[in-house]
C-alpha positions in Angstrom: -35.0 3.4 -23.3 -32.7 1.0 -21.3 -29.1 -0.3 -22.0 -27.3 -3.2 -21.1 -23.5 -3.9 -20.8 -21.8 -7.0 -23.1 -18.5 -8.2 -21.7 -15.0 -8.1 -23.9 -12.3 -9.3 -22.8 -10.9 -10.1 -19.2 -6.8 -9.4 -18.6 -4.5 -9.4 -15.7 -2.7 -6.3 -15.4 1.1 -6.2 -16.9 4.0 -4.8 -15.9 2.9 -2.2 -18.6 0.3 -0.5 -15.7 3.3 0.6 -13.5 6.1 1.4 -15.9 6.7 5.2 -15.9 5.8 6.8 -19.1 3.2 3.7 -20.5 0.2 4.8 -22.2 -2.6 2.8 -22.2 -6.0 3.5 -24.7 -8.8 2.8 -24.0 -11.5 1.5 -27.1 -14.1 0.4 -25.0 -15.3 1.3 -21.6 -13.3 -0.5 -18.5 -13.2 -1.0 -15.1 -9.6 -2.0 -13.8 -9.8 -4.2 -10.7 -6.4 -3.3 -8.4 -6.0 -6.6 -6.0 -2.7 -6.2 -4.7 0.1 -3.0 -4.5 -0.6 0.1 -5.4 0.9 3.0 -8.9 -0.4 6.5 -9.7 -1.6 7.3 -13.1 -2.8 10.2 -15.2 -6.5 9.8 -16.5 -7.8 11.7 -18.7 -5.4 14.5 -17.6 -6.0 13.8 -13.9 -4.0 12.3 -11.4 -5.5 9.1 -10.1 -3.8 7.0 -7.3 -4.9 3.3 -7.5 -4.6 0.8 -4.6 -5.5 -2.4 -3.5 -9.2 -3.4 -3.1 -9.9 -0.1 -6.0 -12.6 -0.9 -8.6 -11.9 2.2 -10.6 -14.2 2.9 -13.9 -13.0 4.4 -17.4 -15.2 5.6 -20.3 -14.3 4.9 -23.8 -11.7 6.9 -25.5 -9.7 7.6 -22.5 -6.1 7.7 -21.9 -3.9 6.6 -18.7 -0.4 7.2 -18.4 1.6 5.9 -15.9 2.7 8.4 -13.7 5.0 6.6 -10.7 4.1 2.5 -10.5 5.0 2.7 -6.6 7.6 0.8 -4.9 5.0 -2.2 -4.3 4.1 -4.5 -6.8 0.6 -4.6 -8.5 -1.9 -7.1 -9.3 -5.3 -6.9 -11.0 -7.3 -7.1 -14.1 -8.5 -5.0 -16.9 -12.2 -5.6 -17.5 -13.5 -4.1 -20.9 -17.3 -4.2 -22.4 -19.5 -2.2 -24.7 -22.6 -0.9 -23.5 -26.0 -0.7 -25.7 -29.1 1.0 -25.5 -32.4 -1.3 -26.0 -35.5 0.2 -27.5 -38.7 -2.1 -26.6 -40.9 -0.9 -29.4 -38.4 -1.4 -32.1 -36.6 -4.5 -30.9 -33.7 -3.8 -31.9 -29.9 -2.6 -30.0 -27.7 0.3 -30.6 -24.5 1.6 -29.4 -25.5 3.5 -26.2 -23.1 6.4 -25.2 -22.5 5.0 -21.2 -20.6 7.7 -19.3 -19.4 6.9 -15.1 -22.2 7.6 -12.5 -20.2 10.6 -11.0 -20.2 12.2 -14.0 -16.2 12.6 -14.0 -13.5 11.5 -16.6 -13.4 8.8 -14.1 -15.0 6.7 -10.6 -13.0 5.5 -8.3 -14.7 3.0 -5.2 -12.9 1.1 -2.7 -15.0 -2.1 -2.5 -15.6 -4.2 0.6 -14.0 -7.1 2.0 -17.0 -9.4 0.8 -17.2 -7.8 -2.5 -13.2 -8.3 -2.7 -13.4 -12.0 -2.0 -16.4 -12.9 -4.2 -15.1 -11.0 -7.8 -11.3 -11.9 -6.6 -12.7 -15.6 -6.5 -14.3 -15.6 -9.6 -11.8 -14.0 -11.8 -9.6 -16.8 -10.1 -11.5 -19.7 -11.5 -10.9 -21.5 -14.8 -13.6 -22.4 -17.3 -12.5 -24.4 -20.9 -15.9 -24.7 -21.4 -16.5 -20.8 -23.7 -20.3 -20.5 -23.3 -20.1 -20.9 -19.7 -16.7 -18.7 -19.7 -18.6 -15.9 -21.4 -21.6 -16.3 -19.5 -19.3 -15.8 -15.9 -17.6 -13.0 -17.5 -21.1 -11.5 -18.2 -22.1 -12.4 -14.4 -19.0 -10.4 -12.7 -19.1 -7.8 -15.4 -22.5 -6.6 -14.0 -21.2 -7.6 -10.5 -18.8 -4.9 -11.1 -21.2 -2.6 -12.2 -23.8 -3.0 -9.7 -20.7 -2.5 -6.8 -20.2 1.1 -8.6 -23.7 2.3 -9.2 -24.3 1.5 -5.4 -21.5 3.4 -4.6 -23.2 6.7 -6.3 -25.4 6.0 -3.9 -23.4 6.7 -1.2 -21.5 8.9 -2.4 -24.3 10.7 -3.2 -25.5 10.6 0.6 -22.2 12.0 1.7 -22.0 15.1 -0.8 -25.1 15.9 1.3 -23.3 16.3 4.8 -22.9 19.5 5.2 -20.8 18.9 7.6 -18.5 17.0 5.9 -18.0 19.4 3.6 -16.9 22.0 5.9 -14.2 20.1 7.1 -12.7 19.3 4.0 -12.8 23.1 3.3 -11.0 23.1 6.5 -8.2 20.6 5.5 -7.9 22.7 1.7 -7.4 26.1 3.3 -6.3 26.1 6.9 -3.2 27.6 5.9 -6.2 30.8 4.9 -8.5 33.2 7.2 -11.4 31.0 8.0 -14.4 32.4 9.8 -17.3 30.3 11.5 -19.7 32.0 9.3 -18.4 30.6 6.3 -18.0 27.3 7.3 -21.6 26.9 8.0 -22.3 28.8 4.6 -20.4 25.6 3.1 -22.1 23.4 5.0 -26.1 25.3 4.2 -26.8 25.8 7.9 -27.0 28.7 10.5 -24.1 29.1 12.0 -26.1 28.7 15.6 -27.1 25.4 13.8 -23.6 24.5 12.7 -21.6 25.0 15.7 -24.4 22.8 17.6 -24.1 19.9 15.7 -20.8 20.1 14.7 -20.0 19.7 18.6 -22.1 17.1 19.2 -20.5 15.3 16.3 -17.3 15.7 17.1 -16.4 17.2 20.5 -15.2 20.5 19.9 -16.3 23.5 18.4 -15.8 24.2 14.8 -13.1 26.7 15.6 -11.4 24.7 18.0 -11.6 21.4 15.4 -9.9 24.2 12.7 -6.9 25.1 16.0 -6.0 21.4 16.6 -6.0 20.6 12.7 -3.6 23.3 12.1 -1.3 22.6 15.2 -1.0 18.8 13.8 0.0 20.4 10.8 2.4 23.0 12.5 4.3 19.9 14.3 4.4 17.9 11.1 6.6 21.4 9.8 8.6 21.5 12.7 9.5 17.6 12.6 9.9 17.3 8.6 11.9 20.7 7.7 14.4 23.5 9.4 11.6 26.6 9.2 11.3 28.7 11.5 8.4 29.2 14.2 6.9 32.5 12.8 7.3 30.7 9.1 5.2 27.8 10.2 2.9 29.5 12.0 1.8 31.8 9.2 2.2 28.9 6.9 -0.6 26.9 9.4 -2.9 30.0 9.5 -2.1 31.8 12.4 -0.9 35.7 11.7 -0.3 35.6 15.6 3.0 34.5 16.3 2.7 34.6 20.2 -0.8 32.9 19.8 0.5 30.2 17.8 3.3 29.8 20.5 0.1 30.0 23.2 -2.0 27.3 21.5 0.9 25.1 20.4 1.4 24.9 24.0 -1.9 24.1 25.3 -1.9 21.0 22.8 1.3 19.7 22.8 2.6 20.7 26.6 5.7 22.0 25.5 7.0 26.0 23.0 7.5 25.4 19.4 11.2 25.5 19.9 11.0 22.7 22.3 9.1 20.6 20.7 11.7 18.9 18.4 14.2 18.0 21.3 10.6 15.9 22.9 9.9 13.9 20.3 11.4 10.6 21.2 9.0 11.1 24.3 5.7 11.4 22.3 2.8 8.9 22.4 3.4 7.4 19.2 1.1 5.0 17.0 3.0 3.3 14.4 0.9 1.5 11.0 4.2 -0.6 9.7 5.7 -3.0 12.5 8.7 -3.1 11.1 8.7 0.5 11.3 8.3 0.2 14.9 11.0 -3.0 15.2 13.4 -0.2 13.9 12.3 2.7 16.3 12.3 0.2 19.3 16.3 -0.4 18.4 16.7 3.3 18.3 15.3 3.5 21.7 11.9 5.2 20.9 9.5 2.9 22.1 6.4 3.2 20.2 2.9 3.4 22.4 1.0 1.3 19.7 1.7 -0.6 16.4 -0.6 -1.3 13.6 -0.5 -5.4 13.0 -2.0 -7.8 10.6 -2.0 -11.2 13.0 -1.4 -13.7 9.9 1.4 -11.2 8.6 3.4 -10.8 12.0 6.3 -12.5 12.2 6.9 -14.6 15.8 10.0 -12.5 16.2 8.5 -8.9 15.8 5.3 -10.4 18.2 7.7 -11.7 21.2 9.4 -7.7 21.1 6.0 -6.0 20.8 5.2 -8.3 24.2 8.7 -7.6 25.3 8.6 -3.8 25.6 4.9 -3.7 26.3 3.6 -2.3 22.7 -0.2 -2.4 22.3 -1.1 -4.1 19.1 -3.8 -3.1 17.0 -5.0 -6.0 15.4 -6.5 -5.3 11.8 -7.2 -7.4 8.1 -4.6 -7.0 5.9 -4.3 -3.4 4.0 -6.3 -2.2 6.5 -6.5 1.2 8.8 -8.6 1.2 11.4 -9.1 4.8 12.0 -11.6 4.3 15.0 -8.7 1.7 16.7 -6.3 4.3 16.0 -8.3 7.1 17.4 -9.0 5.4 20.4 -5.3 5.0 20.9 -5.1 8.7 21.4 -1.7 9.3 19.9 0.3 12.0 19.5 2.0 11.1 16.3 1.0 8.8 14.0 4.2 7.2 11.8 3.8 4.9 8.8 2.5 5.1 5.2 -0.8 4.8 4.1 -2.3 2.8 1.4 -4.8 5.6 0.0 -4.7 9.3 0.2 -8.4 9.0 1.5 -7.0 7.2 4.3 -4.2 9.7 4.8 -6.1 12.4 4.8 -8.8 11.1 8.0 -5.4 10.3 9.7 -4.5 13.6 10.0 -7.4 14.9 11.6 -6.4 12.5 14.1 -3.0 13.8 15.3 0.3 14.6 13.1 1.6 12.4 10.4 4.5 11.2 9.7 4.6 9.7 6.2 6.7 9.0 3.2 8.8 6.5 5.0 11.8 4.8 2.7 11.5 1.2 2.1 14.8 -0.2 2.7 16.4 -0.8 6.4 19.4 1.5 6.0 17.1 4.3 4.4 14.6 3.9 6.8 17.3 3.8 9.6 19.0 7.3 8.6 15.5 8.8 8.0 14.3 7.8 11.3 18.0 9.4 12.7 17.1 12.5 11.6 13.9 13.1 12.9 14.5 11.8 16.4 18.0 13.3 16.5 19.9 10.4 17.2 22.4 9.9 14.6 24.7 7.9 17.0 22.5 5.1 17.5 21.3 4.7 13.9 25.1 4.8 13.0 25.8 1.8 15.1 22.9 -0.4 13.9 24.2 0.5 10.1 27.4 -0.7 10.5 25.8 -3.8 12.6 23.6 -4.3 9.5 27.2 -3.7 6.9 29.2 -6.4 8.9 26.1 -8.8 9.1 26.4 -8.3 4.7 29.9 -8.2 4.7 30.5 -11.7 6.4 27.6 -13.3 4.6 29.1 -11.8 1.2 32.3 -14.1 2.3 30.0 -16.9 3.0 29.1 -16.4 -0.4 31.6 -15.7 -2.5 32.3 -19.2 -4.5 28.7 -19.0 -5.3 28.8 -15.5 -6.6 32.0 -16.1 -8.6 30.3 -18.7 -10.2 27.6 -16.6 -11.2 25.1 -19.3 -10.1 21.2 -17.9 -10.8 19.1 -17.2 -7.7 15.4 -16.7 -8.0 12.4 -15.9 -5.8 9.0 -17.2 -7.3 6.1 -16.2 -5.3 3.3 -18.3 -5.6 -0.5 -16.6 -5.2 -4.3 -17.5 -4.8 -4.4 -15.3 -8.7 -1.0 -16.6 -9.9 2.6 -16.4 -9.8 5.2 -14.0 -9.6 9.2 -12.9 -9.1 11.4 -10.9 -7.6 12.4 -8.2 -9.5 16.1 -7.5 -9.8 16.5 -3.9 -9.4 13.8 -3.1 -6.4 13.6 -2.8 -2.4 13.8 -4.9 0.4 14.7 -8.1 -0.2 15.5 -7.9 -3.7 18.5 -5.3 -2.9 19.2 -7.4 -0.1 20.1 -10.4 -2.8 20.8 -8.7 -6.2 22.3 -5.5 -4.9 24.0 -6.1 -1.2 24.9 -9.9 -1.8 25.9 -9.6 -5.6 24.2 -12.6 -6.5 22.8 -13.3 -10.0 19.4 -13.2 -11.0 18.6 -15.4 -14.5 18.9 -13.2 -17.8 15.3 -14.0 -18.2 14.1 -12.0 -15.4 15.7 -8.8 -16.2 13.3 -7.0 -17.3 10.6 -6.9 -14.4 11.4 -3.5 -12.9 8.5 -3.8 -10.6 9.2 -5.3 -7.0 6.9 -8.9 -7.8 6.7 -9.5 -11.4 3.9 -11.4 -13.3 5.7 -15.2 -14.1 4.3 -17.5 -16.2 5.3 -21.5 -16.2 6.9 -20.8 -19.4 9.2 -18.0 -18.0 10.5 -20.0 -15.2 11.4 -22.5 -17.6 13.1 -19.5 -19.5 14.9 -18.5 -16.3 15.4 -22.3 -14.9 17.6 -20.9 -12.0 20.5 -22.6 -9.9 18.7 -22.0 -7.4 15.5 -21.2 -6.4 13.4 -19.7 -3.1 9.4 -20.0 -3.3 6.8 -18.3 -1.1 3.8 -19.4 -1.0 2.2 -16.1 -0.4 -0.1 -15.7 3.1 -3.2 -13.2 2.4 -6.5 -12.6 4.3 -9.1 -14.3 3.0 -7.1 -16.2 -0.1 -4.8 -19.1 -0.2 -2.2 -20.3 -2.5 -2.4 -24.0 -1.8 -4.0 -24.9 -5.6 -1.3 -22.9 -6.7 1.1 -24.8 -5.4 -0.3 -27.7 -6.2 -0.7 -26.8 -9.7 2.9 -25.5 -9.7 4.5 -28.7 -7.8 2.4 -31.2 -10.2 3.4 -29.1 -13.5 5.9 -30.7 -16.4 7.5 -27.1 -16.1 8.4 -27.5 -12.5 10.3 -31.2 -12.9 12.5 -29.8 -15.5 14.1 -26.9 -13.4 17.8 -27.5 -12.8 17.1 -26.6 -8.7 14.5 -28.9 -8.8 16.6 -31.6 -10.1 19.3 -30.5 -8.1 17.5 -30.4 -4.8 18.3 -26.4 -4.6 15.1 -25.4 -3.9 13.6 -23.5 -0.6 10.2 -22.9 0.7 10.4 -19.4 2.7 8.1 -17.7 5.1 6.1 -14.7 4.1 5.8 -13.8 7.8 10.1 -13.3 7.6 11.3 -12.3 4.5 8.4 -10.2 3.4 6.8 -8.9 6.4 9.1 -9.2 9.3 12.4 -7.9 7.0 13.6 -5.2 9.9 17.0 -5.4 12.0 16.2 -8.6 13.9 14.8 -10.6 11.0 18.5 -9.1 8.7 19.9 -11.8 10.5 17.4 -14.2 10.3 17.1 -14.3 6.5 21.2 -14.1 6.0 21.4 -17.2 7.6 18.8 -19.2 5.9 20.2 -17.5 2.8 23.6 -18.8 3.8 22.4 -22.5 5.1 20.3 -22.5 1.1 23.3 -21.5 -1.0 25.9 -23.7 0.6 24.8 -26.6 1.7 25.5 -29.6 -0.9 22.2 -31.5 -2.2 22.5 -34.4 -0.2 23.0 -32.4 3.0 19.8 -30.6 2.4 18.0 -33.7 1.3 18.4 -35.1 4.9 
């Protein structure tokens, strides 16, 4: 007996997939296709955390709830299609009872950067004609499912590692008495065996690997909370106190109780640059920074150069473990997109994660864990006076409760700023006090999904549009679409010449202390200028 898979339907994701408390059923089996941001959901009763690039499978009958939708904004599609088994001697087709290769309540698969392109590019493309629609939908569905049965493969290849294994025993228990003897038990090897060729692997012995993961994780404690040494030493497996102290030592050059006051000193690697624009006005100067070239903003580039910051150059959503394990650091600050990804880091050297999205959170965050209060305290009210005098700037526009909008325009759509979010959008609608159109309201996510009908609805006062840079995908028929369309000529900004094209590289990716300013003026020179002053 054999089966085959018949495509449904094809939708893009809603706002629906990262509002807290959604439920979503599931008739027929899916795969959901995450192309952009990132939520966490509950399927099936487990938690599942979905992230760009994830082709993630669900059988029939399933539910997802939406657990947190993130504080990005997410783009992809929901896939659905009924599977049937094929009997050869009868000819004839019956419902077949498909379950996920792993065997789980789910599959998750983070698929390569050619995979990505090629299904991104397809689900792009429109087709009137409905037998050649059907028979493309048909095409990627079994794209998709030949990317996920591969990935058994693979996955399957890896569950053999013994290796492997032990060390993600090692990351789920350091905190417990672990003996060599029952790491090479988990691994199905003699220990003589398993110490060989874990050193050869990996440099050290499997005991020593076991030390330096729970000293990264000892400093983490000391940086992130107030407990004591003999607390996070027990906490990080050691019963020893004083050979905690001793080891501690050997690795990091300095006593548990010193380490705190030497952490502006520490060989850092940095995976956000704006993180590491906002350290280097602190005064900790970062050893490396994580950088996507076509997302780096000239300004954050000429400081980088400026205070000699190495840059590891990667594609966008991207973490080079290797590059960053040949950078040797000795903390590693910055969020990561998966918790796969978050959990190789820190086998490299501490993490420091969880990292607030807004410059004044971020700022007093930062303060904390470097211990220099005075300095944040003096960019924050630098950052207050910079609002304060553009608020004044603004104020006949925000008495006259003008509309502003932000449409982004993508290679798989468009979108808007949500009202009620981070970053830029509390920079306008919170800090500023302007008005965002009544239409627009409801998208509580940061980029919302906008049709051409509901910028008509919103048909703001005025309007700022980014045409959205990402690796790999451009936005340029979008535009084009978008600047050609009936909807777009009857927009009061449009009409009114209040329109504004702005720069991803600024207002998206280069939004730290330096580009503040950058952004208040252009949001100044926008808002005020009369039409025929910006028509010139």
């Amino acid at each position: 007996m054999e089966w085959i898979a018949q495509w449904r339907s094809t939708k893009a994701l809603t706002n629906t997939w990262i509002s807290t408390g959604e439920r979503h059923y599931f008739a027929s089996h899916s795969l959901i296709f995450i192309i952009d941001g990132k939520a966490t959901w509950n399927i099936n009763g487990q938690r599942v955390h979905a992230s760009f690039g994830e082709l993630i499978a669900i059988e029939e009958k399933s539910v997802l709830e939406v657990m947190d939708g993130g504080d990005m904004d997410l783009a992809g599609w929901h896939v659905q299609f009924d599977t049937y088994a094929v009997f050869d001697d009868r000819r004839e087709v019956e419902k077949f009872d498909w379950q996920v290769p792993s065997g789980e309540a789910y599959q998750k698969m983070q698929l390569s950067g050619g995979s990505l392109a090629s299904i991104i590019q397809q689900l792009s493309e429109e087709n009137t004609d409905i037998r050649s629609e059907w028979v493309g939908n048909q095409h990627l569905l079994y794209e998709l499912l030949n990317n996920l049965y591969q990935q058994k493969g693979d996955s399957e290849l890896n569950s053999e590692n013994g290796i492997l294994r032990s060390i993600d025993y090692m990351r789920e228990h350091y905190g417990q008495v672990i003996t060599r003897g029952q790491l090479a038990q988990i691994a199905g090897i003699t220990p003589w065996h398993y110490s060989r060729k874990f050193s050869e692997q990996f440099g050290k012995s499997p005991l020593d690997y076991l030390a330096h993961y729970r000293i990264y994780r000892a400093q983490e404690e000391l940086l992130l909370t107030s407990a004591t040494s003999q607390h996070i030493a027990k906490k990080s497996g050691f019963e020893d106190a004083h050979y905690f102290s001793r080891r501690f030592k050997q690795l990091t050059g300095v006593s548990p109780k010193q380490y705190r006051q030497t952490l502006k000193h520490r060989r850092f690697v940095v995976l956000s640059p704006i993180c590491a624009e906002i350290m280097i006005h602190l005064g900790v100067i970062p050893y490396a920074v994580m950088v996507t070239p076509i997302l780096l903003s000239p300004h954050q580039r000429e400081q980088f150069i400026e205070y000699g910051v190495r840059l590891l150059e990667v594609t966008q959503y991207d973490v080079d473990l290797e590059l960053v394990r040949q950078a040797e650091p000795e903390i590693i600050v910055g969020n990561s997109m998966t918790e796969k990804v978050k959990k190789e880091l820190r086998t490299i050297a501490p993490l420091i994660t969880g990292l607030h999205q807004n410059i004044e959170s971020l700022l007093d965050q930062l303060a904390v864990w470097f211990h220099i209060e005075k300095e944040a305290q003096g960019l924050q009210l630098q950052l207050q006076q910079q609002i304060s005098e553009t608020r004044q700037q603004l104020q006949p526009i925000v008495q006259s409760a003008s509309t502003v909008m932000l449409l982004r325009v993508e290679a798989f759509g468009y979108r808007y700023l949500g009202g009620h979010s981070y970053g830029i959008s509390q920079l306008l609608y919170g800090q500023l006090g302007l008005a965002l159109p009544q239409a627009l309201e409801q998208g509580t996510a940061w980029f919302n999904s906008c049709s051409l009908e509901l910028l008509v609805q919103a048909d703001p006062d005025y309007l700022f549009v980014e045409k959205r840079i990402m690796q790999h995908f451009s936005a340029d028929d979008n535009m084009r679409k978008l600047l050609a369309s009936p909807q777009w000529s009857q927009l009061k900004a449009v009409k009114n010449n209040r329109v504004m094209f702005i720069d991803t590289h600024l207002w998206i990716d280069g939004h730290g202390i330096a580009g503040h300013q950058l952004i208040l003026n252009q949001i100044v020179s926008h808002l005020t200028e009369t039409a025929p002053e910006r028509a010139q």
